[in-house]
LUMNUGU-755059 format. One record per residue (C-alpha): x, y, z. Coordinates in steps of 0.5 Angstrom, whole numbers, padded with zeros to 4 digits, always signed. Example, Ala and Ser with C-alpha at 12.3 -4.5 7.8 and 13.67 -1.06 7.14 Angstrom:
<rs>
+0025-0009+0016+0027-0002+0014
</rs>
This chain:
<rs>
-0076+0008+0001-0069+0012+0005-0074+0015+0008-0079+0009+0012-0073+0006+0013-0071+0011+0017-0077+0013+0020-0078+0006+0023-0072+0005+0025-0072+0012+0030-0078+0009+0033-0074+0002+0034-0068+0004+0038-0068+0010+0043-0062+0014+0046-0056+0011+0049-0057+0011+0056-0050+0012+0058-0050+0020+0053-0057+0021+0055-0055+0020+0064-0048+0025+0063-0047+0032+0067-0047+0038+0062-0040+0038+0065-0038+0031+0062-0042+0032+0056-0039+0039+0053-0032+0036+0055-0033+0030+0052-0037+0032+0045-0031+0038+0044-0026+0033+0045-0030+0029+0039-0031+0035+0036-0024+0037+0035-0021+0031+0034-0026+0032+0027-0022+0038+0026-0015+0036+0027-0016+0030+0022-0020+0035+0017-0013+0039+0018-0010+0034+0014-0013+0033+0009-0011+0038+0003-0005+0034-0001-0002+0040+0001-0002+0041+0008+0002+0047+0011+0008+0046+0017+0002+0050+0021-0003+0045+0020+0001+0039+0022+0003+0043+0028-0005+0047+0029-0007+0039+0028-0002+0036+0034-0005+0041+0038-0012+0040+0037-0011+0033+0039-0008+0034+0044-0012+0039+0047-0018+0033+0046-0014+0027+0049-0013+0033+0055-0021+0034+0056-0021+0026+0057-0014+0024+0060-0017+0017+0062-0019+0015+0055-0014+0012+0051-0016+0011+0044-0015+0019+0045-0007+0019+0047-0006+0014+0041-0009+0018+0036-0004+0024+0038+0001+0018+0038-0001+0017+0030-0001+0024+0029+0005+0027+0032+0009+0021+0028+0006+0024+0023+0011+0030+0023+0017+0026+0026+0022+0030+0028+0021+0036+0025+0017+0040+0029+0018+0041+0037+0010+0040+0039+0011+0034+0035+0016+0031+0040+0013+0033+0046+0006+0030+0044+0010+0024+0043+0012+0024+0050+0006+0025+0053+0003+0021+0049+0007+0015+0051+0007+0016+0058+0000+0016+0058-0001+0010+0055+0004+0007+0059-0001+0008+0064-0007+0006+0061-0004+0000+0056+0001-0002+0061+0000-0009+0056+0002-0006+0050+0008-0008+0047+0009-0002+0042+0008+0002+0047+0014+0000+0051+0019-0001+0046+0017+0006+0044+0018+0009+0050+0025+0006+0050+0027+0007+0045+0026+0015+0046+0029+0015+0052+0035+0012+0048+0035+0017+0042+0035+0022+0049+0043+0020+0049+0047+0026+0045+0052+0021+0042+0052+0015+0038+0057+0012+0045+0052+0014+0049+0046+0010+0045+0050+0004+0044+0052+0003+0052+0045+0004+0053+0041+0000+0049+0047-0005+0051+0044-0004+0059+0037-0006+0056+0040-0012+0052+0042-0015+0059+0040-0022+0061+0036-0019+0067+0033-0013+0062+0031-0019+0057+0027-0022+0062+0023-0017+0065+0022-0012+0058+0021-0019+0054+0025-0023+0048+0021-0019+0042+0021-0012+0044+0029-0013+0046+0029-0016+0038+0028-0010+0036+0033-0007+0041+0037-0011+0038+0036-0009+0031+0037-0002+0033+0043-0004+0036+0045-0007+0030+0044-0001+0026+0049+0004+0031+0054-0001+0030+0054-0001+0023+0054+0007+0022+0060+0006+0028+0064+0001+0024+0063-0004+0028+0063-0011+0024+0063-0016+0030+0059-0012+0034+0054-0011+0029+0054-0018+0027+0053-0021+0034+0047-0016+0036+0045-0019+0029+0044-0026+0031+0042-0024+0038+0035-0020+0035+0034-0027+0031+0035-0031+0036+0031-0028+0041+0025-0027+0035+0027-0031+0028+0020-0028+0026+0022-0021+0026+0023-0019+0019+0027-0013+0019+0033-0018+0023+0032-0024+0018+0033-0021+0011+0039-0016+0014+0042-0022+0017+0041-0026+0010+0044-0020+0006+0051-0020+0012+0051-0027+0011+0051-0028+0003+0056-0022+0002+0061-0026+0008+0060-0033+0007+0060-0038+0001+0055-0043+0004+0049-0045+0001+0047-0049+0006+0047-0043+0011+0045-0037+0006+0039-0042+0004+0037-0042+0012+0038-0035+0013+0033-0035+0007+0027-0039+0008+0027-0036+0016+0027-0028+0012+0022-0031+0007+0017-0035+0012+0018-0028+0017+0016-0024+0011+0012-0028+0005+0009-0023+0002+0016-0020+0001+0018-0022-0006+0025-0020-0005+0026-0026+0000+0022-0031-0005+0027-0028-0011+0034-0028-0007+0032-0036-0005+0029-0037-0011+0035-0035-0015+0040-0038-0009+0037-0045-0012+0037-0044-0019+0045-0043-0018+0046-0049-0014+0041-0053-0020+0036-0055-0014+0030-0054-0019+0024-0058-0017+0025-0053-0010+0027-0047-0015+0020-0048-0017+0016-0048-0011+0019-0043-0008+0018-0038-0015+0010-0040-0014+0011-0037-0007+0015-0032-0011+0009-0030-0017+0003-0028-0012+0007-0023-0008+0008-0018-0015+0004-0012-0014-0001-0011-0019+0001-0005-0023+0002-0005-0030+0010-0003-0029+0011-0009-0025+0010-0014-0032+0016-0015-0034+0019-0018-0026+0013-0022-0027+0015-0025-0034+0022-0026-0031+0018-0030-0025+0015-0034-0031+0020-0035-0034+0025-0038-0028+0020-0042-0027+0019-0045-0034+0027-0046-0033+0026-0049-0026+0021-0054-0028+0025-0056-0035+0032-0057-0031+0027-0062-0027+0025-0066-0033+0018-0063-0033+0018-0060-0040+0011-0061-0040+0009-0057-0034+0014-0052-0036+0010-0051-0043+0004-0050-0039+0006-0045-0035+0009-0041-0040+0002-0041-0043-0002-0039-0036+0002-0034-0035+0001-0031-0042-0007-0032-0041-0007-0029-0034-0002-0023-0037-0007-0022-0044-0014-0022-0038-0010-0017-0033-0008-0012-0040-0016-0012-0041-0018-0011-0035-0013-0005-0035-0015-0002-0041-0023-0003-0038-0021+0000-0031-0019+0007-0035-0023+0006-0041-0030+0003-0038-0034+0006-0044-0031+0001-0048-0035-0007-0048-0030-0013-0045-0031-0015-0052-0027-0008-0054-0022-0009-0050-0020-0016-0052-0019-0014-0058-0013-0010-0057-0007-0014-0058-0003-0017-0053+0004-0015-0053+0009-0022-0052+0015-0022-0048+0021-0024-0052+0023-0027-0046+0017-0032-0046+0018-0034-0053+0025-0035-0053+0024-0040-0046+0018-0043-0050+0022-0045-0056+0028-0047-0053+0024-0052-0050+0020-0055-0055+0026-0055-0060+0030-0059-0053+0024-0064-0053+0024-0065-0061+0017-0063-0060+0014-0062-0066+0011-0054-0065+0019-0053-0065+0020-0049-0071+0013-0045-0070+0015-0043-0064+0022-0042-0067+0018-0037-0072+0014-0034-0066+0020-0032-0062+0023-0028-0069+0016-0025-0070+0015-0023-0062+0023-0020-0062+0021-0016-0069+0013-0014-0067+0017-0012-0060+0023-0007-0063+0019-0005-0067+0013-0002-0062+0021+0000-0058+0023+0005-0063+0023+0012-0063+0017+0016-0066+0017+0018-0073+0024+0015-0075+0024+0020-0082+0023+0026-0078+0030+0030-0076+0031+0029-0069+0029+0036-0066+0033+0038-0060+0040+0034-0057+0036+0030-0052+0031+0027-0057+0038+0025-0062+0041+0021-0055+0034+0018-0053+0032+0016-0061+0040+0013-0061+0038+0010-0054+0032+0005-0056+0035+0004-0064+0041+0000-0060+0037-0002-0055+0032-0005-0061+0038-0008-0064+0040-0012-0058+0034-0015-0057+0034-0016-0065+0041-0019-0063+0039-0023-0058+0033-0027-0062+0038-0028-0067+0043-0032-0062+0038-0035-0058+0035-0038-0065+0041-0040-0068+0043-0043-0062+0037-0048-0062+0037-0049-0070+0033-0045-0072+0033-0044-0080+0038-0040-0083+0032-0036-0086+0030-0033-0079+0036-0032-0077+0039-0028-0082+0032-0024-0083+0033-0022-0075+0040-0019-0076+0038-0016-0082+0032-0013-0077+0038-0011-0072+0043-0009-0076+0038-0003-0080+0038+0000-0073+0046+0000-0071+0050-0003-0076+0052-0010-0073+0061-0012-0071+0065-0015-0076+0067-0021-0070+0060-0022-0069+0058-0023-0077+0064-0028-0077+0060-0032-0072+0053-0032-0075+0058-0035-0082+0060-0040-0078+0054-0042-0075+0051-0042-0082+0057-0047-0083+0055-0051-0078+0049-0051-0081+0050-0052-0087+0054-0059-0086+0062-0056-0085+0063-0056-0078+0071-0057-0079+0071-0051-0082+0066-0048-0078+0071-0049-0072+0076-0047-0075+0072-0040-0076+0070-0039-0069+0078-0039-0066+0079-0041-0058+0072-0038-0056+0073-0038-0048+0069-0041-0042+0066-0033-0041+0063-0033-0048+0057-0037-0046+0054-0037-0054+0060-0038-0057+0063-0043-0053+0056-0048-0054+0057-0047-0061+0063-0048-0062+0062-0056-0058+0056-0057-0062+0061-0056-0068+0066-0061-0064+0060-0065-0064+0059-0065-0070+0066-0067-0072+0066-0073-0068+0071-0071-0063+0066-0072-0057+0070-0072-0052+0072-0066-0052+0065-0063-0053+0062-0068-0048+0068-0062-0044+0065-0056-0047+0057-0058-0045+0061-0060-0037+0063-0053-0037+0058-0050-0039+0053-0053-0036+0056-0052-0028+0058-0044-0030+0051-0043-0032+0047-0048-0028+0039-0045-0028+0039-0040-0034+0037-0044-0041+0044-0044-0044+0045-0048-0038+0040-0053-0039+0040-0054-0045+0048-0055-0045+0046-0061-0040+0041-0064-0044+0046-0064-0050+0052-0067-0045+0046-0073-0044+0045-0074-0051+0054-0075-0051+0055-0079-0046+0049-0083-0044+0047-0081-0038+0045-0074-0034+0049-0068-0031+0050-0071-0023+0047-0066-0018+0051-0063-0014+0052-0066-0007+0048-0060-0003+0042-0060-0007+0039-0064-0002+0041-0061+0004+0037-0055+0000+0031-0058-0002+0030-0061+0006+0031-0053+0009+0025-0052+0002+0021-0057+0005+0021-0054+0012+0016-0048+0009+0009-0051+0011+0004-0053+0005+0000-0047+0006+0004-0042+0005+0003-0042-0002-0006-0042+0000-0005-0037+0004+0000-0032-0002-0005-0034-0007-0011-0032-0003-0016-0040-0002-0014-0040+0005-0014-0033+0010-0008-0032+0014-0011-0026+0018-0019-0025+0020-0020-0018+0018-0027-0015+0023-0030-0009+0024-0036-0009+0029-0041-0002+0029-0041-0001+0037-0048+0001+0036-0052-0001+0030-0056+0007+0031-0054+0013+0034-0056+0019+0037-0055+0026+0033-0048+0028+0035-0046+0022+0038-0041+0018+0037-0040+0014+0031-0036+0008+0034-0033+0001+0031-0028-0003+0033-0022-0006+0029-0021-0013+0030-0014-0017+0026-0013-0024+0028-0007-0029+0026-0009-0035+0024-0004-0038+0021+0001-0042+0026+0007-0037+0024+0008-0031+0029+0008-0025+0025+0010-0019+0026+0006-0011+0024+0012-0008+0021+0018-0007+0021+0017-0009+0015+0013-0015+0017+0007-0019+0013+0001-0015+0017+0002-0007+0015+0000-0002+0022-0004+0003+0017-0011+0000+0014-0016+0005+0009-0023+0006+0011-0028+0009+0006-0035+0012+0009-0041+0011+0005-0047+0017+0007-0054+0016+0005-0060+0020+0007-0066+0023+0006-0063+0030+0003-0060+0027-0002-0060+0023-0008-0056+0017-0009-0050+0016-0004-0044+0020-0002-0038+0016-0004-0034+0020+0001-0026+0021+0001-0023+0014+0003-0018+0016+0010-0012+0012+0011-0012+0010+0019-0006+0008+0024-0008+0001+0026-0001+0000+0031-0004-0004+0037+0001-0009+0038+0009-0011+0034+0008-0017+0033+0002-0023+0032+0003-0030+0036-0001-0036+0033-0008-0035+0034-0007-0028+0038-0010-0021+0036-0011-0013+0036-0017-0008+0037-0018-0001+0036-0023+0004+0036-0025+0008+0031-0031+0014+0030-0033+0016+0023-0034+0022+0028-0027+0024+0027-0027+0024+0019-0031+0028+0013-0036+0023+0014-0038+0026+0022-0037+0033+0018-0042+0031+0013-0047+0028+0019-0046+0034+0024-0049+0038+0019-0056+0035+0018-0057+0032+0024-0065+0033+0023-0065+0028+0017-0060+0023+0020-0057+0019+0015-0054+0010+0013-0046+0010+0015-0043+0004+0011-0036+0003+0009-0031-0001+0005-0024-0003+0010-0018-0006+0008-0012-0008+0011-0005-0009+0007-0009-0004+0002-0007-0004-0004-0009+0003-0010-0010+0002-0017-0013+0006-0022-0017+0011-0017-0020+0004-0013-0017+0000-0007-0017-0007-0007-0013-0011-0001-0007-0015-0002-0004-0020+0000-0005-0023+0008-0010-0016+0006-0018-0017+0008-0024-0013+0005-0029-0015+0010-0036-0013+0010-0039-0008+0015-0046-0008+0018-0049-0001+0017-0050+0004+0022-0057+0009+0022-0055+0016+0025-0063+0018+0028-0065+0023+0025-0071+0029+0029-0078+0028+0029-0080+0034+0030-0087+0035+0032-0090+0038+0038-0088+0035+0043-0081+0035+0041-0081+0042+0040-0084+0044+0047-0078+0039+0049-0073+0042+0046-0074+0049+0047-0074+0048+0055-0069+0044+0054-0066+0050+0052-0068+0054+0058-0065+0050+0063-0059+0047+0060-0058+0042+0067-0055+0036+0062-0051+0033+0056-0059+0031+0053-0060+0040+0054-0054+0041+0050-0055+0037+0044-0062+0040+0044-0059+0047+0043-0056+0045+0037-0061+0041+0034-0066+0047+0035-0060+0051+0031-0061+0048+0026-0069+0047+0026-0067+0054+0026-0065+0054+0019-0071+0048+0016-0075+0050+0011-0080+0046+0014-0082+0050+0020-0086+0055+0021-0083+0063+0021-0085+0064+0028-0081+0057+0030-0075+0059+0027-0075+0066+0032-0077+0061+0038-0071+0057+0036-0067+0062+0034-0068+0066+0041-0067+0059+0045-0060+0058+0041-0058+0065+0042-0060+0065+0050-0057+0059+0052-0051+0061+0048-0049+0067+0052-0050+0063+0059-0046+0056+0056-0039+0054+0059-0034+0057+0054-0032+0050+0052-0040+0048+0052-0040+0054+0046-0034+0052+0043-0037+0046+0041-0044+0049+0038-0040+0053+0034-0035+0047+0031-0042+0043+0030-0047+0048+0029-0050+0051+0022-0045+0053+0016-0047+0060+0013-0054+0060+0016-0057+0066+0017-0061+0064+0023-0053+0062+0027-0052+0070+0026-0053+0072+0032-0050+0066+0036-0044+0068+0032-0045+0076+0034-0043+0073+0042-0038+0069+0039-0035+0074+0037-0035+0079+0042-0031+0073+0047-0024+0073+0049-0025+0066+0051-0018+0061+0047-0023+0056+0046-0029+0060+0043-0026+0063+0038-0022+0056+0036-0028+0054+0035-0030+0061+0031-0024+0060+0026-0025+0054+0024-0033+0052+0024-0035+0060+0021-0028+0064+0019-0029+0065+0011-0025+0071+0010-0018+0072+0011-0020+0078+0013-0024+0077+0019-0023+0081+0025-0022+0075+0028-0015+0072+0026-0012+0078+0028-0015+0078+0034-0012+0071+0035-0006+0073+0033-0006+0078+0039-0009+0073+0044-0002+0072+0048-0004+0064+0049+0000+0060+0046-0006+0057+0040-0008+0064+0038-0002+0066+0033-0002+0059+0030-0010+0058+0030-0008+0064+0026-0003+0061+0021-0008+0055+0020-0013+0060+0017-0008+0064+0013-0006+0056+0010-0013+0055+0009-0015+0061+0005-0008+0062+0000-0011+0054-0001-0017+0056-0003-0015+0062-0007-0010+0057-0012-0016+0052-0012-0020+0056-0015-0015+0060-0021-0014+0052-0022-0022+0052-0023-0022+0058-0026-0016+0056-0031-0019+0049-0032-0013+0046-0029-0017+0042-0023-0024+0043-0025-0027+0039-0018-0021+0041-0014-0024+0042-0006-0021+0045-0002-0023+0043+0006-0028+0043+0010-0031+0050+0009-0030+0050+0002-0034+0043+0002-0040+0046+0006-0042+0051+0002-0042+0048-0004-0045+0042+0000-0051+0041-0007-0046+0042-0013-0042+0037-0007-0047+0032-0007-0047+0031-0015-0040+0031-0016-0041+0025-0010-0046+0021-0014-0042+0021-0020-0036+0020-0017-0040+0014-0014-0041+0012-0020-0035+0012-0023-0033+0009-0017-0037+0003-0018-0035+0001-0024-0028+0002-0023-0029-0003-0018-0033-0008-0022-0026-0007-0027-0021-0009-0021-0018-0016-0022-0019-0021-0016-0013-0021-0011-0013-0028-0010-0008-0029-0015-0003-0023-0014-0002-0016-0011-0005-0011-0011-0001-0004-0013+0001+0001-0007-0001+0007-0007
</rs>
């Protein structure tokens, strides 16, 4: 079926008129720059890349953006990856500069490109004086009206951050509030200006400001919506606490280890719609969120057992939060709800079944070194808290004296419980056995700082009929712990002493009209119904030709009313993850290739309604290796792009303000080789005048090396390829040496010439298409060359083989049983290759049919 399809589309599309009409000139610089971009991003990799490789990967893509100094998408990959390296390496410096000037001609438009030039020229000043003084020259009101007021934030920032490092308080404060104020959406000023705010002013009213303004300039930062949150719970503004808590819970990272902020989220937001007389709403809540974290655990233990059934995986218990529980059950037992004492007896259990899963494996068995005593001491006395804790929290909502006690006795068989603390529990029990004269005079002169204490000792004063004294008791406690439950519930009580509610605050609702100014579509865009950025990639061609460039472009849309920025560290990440898919007539299935993560930095900042683009060619990945060796047989190139990408369990998935868009597939021809194409071919090969000539010399390479030709075909194409080899242009050579056949008897004589030449280039593209021994002449020689990319050529080939002599012990060993090792491991090992890819698309797919939707949250980080 691959193969009709394929045969059907070669004849509908015919060769890109552009390619087909260049000069050999144009051509060979053109395809060697393509070539070695291929290169220097397959140097990249190994996990364990070498300094060389880095260095040996700059160079190569600063030799490709040379050969084409007009095009732009060139230099920004240099740029990309001569970030990469920072400040370690001089040739990644230098790179930087050339690169950035460059496209300072090319992309004068380009607001990154000039805010890094500047700031090179700033970081070019030795002292932190110096940088101060000139970022302070930038900052003039005539340079902010020529370099524009969102690069001259950013300034600002930088500004800010030397004046910190130099103890300048009142410089760097003024320079703060200049950043905001010439770009409130940028993210890294507005949560630094929060931070300096909070610490130095005790205004709720500004921090709430400065708040919401760091929130909306980042939403998807869960600190910005927690600290807000917080903020409102203290000043008891809770219906607002809760909508800002709602914004808060989509922007968790979907990893396991983040479960317990989500439970404390919950919880906040139970407590926040409790403190607004929505017991109702809160009990909800709570019972949602236990659902969605029972949906999330399964689908976790399916993503990394898949042999099991989603019934299997339903089955395994679900571990409550005690802090769930105990939220619930304060709530139902304030409501007078008539599930109070279930819940009472949920929360013993959930506080037992989870001191118990926390407890030291095997308790019996002695300790076996000094560090298993300490940690086996640690969770017995982190098991007793929570024991401890439950006992408190039910004795304080009037749970029976049997649950109470059954819960001490549960804590104190792990750390034997105080003296002080039992005298409190028997005069709890006093209380609730009626004598609450003596159960006050047990408890002493229990302080506001002991927040338990202090509400069992008014529930006493309550009891005894001193009602004043208690409706105090309540007062004081519910303003020292406004938000938390000991708070509430203390607020309640003193409702039903005097008759009527705790009086807000005054600022509460000053707070809740700066709440009220986040658009309603925040919480539509955070949990994925609305899409604040359209994501699109558009093959620039739906087929091409053999060799050609395999281009799509990279479109990010703001569709939101907000001006976002692309970090630092704002809402639209500058970094999006591309996973080519191969299919073709040579193989089975479909090659689920290595994803690449790709720099997407085209602006710092998207307006309302405003975009940035990119070029990216799959040419320059695995995916172009994989496709220049069987050009023959052509192949189908999709792919899966995320941006705002999130990894878990092996699989990606995009995150919050992140995209997955669909790609249109792109058909890479194939060669009919018939008569007529063979007699092209070969002359062709002869008069080597055009592009076209040479992309048919390698073609007839690998004709070559088909078992489908004929014996005397092979030699005609063998001699050809041979012949037009020795009287190429070095940089023509180079290139069919990086595209060329791998391991192919039928290249031998080409690589016997390639070898007898001197030329830098040539002997590159030698090293790195066809070099497998570290013992080849050829690395020695390059050693000797005396130009400059000889010796560390050199390098990158003596990295690549100790790479591949510790994978294979690790194979051998069984540490790493399908570790790969780079391209040239890759391609000689193409068949069992194919199969490895098969299963892992496999895999893949059913890893990714496991993935929980991210609509609802964040997907977990890399």
């Amino acid at each position: 079926m691959l193969a009709s399809l394929l045969a059907v589309c070669m004849s509908w599309h015919g060769a890109d008129p552009t390619q087909a009409t260049r000069t050999l000139d144009e051509g060979m610089k053109s395809r060697y720059g393509e070539a070695l971009l291929r290169e220097a991003y397959l140097l990249l990799n190994p996990a364990d890349i070498s300094v060389s490789e880095l260095e040996g990967a700059i160079l190569l893509a600063q030799k490709s953006a040379i050969l084409e100094p007009e095009n732009a998408e060139r230099w920004y990959l240099l740029l990309a990856l001569a970030g990469y390296a920072g400040d370690v390496l001089p040739a990644s410096t230098a790179a930087t500069t050339e690169a950035l000037t460059r496209l300072s001609k090319l992309r004068p438009g380009d607001e990154q490109i000039r805010l890094r030039r500047l700031l090179l020229e700033v970081d070019r000043r030795e002292t932190a004086e110096a940088r101060v003084a000139a970022l302070g020259k930038l900052l003039s009101p005539e340079s902010v009206k020529v370099i524009g007021p969102a690069i001259a934030s950013r300034l600002a920032y930088d500004l800010a951050l030397l004046q910190s490092r130099t103890d300048d308080v009142e410089g760097f404060a003024k320079s703060i509030n200049l950043a905001l104020s010439l770009s409130p959406s940028f993210p890294a000023a507005a949560d630094t200006a929060a931070g300096f705010i909070s610490e130095r002013v005790e205004d709720p009213i500004d921090e709430c400001e400065l708040l919401v303004n760091a929130a909306m300039a980042n939403p998807i930062e869960l600190r910005n919506w927690t600290r807000l949150a917080a903020l409102l719970m203290q000043e008891g503004a809770y219906g607002s606490a809760a909508r800002v808590i709602r914004f808060a819970i989509p922007c968790f990272p979907n990893r396991e280890d983040q479960e317990g902020g989500r439970n404390i989220a919950a919880a906040d937001l139970a407590l926040a719609l409790w403190g607004a007389n929505r017991a109702a709403d809160a009990l909800q809540s709570l019972r949602q969120h236990e659902s969605d974290s029972a949906q999330r655990q399964v689908t976790l233990i399916q993503a990394y057992n898949p042999q099991l059934t989603r019934a299997e995986c339903e089955a395994v218990p679900f571990p409550s939060s005690q802090l769930i529980a105990t939220i619930a059950a304060a709530i139902e037992v304030d409501s007078k709800s008539p599930k109070a004492g279930e819940a009472l007896a949920r929360l013993a259990k959930v506080a037992k079944d989870s001191a118990d899963r926390d407890a030291p494996p095997n308790p019996t068995e002695p300790p076996k070194t000094p560090e298993d005593a300490a940690q086996r001491e640690m969770a017995s006395r982190e098991a007793a808290a929570q024991l401890l804790d439950a006992a408190v929290s039910a004795a304080l909502l009037g749970a029976e004296i049997a649950v109470v006690e059954d819960l001490l006795s549960a804590s104190g068989k792990r750390v034997p419980i105080s003296d002080v603390v039992r005298q409190r529990f028997d005069a709890w029990k006093r209380l609730q056995t009626g004598d609450a004269a003596g159960a006050l005079a047990s408890l002493g002169d229990a302080t506001r700082d002991q927040p338990s204490m202090h509400f069992l000792r008014a529930a006493c004063l309550e009891a005894t009929g001193d009602r004043k004294a208690a409706a105090r008791a309540f007062l004081d406690i519910a303003q020292d712990m406004r938000g938390t439950m000991i708070g509430i519930l203390a607020a309640s009580r003193l409702k039903a002493v005097l008759g009527s509610p705790l009086p807000e605050k005054p600022e509460v609702k000053q707070l809740d009209g700066i709440v009220a100014s986040i658009p309603s579509t925040m919480e539509r865009y955070l949990n994925g119904l609305d899409v604040p950025i359209r994501f699109e990639v558009k093959p620039l061609a739906s087929a091409v030709e053999p060799f050609d460039p395999i281009r799509v472009e990279l479109v990010m849309t703001n569709q939101t009313a907000l001006t976002l920025a692309v970090t630092p560290t704002g809402p639209v990440e500058n970094l999006v993850l591309v996973q080519p898919r191969l299919s073709s007539t040579t193989q089975e299935g479909v090659a689920r290739l290595q994803p690449q993560i790709i720099p997407f930095d085209r602006a710092i900042q998207l307006a309302p309604g405003g975009s940035m683009s990119m070029t990216w060619d799959f040419a320059w990945s695995e995916c172009g290796l994989r496709v220049s060796q069987q050009p023959l047989e052509g192949g189908l190139i999709d792919a899966r792009i995320a941006s705002n990408f999130n990894i878990i369990a092996g699989a990606y998935t995009a995150g919050p303000f992140g995209v997955m868009p669909t790609m249109q597939s792109i058909l890479v021809q194939g060669i009919r080789m018939n008569d007529a194409w063979w007699e092209s071919a070969l002359r062709a090969a002869g008069e080597l005048k055009s592009d076209s000539d040479l992309v048919q010399v390698a073609l007839l390479a690998f004709a070559a090396d088909s078992k489908s030709v004929t014996a005397d075909r092979k030699v005609a194409a063998t001699d050809a390829v041979k012949a037009a080899f020795a009287k190429m242009p070095p940089i023509a050579q180079a290139w069919l040496l990086l595209v060329g056949p791998r391991v192919s008897p039928s290249f031998a004589p080409v690589l016997e010439l390639a070898r007898a030449t001197t030329d830098s280039d040539v002997r590159l593209g030698y090293l790195l298409g066809h070099c497998v021994s570290k013992e080849d002449p050829q690395i020695a020689a390059a050693e000797r060359s005396g130009v400059e990319s000889g010796p560390l050529i050199a390098q990158v080939m003596r990295a690549r083989f100790e790479r591949e002599l510790v994978r294979a012990d690790e194979r051998m060993r069984g540490q790493s049983a399908n570790a790969r090792t780079g391209a040239a491991d890759r391609l000689k090992n193409m068949k069992k290759l194919r199969i490895e890819d098969i299963d892992d698309a496999s895999a893949g797919e059913q890893m990714d049919k496991a993935q929980p939707s991210s609509g609802g949250g964040q997907a977990p980080t890399p």
